[in-house]
N, C-alpha and C positions, 0 to 999 in steps of 0.2 A: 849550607842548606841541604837538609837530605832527598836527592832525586828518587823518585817514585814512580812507576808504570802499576796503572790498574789493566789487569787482562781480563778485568769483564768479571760477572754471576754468573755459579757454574750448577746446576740438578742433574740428580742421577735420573738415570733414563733407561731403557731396556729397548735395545737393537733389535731391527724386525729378522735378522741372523746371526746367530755367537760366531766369532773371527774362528776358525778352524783349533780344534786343539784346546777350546777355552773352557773350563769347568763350566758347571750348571750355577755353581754361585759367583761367578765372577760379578762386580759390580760397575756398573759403566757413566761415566759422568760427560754432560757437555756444557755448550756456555750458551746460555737464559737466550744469549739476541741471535747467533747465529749457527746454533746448532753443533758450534765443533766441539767431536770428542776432544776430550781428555787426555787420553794415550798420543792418538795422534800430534797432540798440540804441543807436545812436550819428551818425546823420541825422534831420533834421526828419522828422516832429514829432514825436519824441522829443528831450526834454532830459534824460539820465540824467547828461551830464558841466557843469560851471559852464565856460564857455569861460577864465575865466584860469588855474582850476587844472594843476597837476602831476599827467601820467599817464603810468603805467609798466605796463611787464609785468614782473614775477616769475618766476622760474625757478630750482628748487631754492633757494628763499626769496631769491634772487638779484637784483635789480634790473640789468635787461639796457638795453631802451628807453624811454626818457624823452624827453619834448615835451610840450608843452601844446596839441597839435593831434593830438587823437586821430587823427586820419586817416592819421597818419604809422604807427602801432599798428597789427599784425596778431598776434594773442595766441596762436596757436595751440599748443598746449601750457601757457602758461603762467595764472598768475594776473593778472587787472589792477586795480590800487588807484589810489585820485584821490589827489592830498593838496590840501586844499581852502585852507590858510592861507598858501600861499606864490603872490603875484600879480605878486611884484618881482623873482625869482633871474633873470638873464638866461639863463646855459650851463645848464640844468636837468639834464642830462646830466653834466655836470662836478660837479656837485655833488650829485646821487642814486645817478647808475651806480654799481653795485657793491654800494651799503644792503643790509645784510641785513632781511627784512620779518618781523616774526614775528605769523602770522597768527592767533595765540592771544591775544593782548597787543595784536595789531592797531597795533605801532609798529617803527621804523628805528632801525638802529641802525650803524655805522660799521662796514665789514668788516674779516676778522683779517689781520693782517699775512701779506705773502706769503711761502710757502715758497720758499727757493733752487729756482734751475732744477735737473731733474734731467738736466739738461747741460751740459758744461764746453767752449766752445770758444775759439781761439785769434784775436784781429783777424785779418782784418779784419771777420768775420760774429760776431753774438753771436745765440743762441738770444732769441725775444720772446714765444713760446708755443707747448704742443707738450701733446698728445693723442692720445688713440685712441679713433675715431669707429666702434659698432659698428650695422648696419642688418641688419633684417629686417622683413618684414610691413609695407612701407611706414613704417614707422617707425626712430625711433634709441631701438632700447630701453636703450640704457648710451654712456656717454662716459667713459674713465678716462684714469689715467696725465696728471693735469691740471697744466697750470704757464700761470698769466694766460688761463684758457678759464673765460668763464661757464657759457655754453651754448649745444647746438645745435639745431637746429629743421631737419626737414627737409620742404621746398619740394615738391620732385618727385621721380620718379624721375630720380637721378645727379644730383640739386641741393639742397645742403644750406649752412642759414645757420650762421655762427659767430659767435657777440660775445666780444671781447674783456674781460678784468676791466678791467682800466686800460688806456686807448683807447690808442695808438700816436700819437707825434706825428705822422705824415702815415702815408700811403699807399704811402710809399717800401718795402716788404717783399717775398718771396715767401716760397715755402712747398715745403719737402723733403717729398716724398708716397711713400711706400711704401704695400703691400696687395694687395691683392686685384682692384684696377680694374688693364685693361691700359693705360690713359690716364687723367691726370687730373692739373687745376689750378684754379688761380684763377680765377676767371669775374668777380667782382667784388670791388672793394679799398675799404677806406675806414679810418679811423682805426679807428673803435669796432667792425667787424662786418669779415667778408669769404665770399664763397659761392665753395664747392669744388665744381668739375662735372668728376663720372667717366663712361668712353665705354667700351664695347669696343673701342675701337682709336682712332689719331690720325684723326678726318673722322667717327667712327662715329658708334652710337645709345647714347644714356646707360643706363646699369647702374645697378642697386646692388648694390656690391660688402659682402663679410660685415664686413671691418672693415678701415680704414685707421690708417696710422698717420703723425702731422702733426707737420712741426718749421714755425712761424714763425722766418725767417730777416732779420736786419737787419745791413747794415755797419754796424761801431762805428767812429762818427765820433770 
């Protein structure tokens, strides 16, 4: 049976002082019940996590990031769980991403089969994920209209993360954007995640717009 520690809901926050030396965009995250940062909870000398184990974030009981190097992990929004009995899986990513967590039972369980895209397109493009990302108040209070979208997380204003349910064999994609931004694309690509940055204008200053709407787009080889 696979052991499990949940360490709590983690939001980003803004410190009443930046730690000396720390840029203006630094981002700072703590945990929902008792306030502790982030950095502290997970840098010497604290040892909250076993350096071999499995750690993820959770989102809508979702497993999005998985590594065994917390550092790689910024949880904001989500839940973070260790799993302490796995020291051997090499892709820990390939073989977590997606788990559903259930944090009552406190165990994983293997996600539900995917629903057909709810788009039909002809080669050489086939539809790989597609959403609609809605923002206010600094935040993404809803993400619907989902096909292969874990979850979103937004970064800054006019930059927001995406993960993938089942990761894209490379990087090879773009993305059809409609909405509400007068500009906006890809900012960053990668198999399992990718960040959409919206502007007022081509050159301009980033917005957030009230909601976009997102087709991942891949040629069917």
């Amino acid at each position: 049976m696979t052991t499990i520690i949940n360490h709590g809901s983690w939001e980003r926050y803004v410190p009443d002082e930046f730690p000396s030396g720390a840029p203006a965009s630094t981002m700072f995250c703590k945990r929902a019940d008792d306030g502790m940062d982030w950095y502290a909870y997970t840098h010497p000398p604290a040892t909250n996590f076993a350096p071999t184990s499995v750690k993820a974030t959770v989102y809508d009981n979702r497993l999005v990031a998985v590594a065994r190097d917390v550092s790689l992990l910024f949880p904001q929004g989500a839940t973070v769980i260790e799993i302490t009995d796995d020291t051997a899986t090499e892709d820990v990513l390939a073989v977590y991403g997606g788990q559903i967590y259930d944090p009552v039972a406190n165990t994983l369980s293997p996600p539900p089969p995917q629903e057909p895209a709810p788009f039909t397109n002809r080669r050489p493009t086939i539809v790989a994920a597609a959403f609609n990302i809605h923002v206010a108040d600094f935040d993404i209070p809803s993400i619907d209209g989902l096909f292969n979208i874990a979850a979103a997380v937004y970064l800054d204003v006019g930059s927001y993360m995406v993960f993938f349910v089942q990761p894209q064999p490379d990087a090879a994609y773009y993305a059809v954007i409609t909405g509400d931004a007068p500009a906006a694309r890809l900012s960053d690509q990668a198999p399992e995640y990718f960040t959409i940055e919206t502007k007022d204008g081509p050159g301009g200053n980033p917005i957030d717009p009230a909601v976009l709407s997102v087709q991942i787009m891949r040629i069917d080889q």
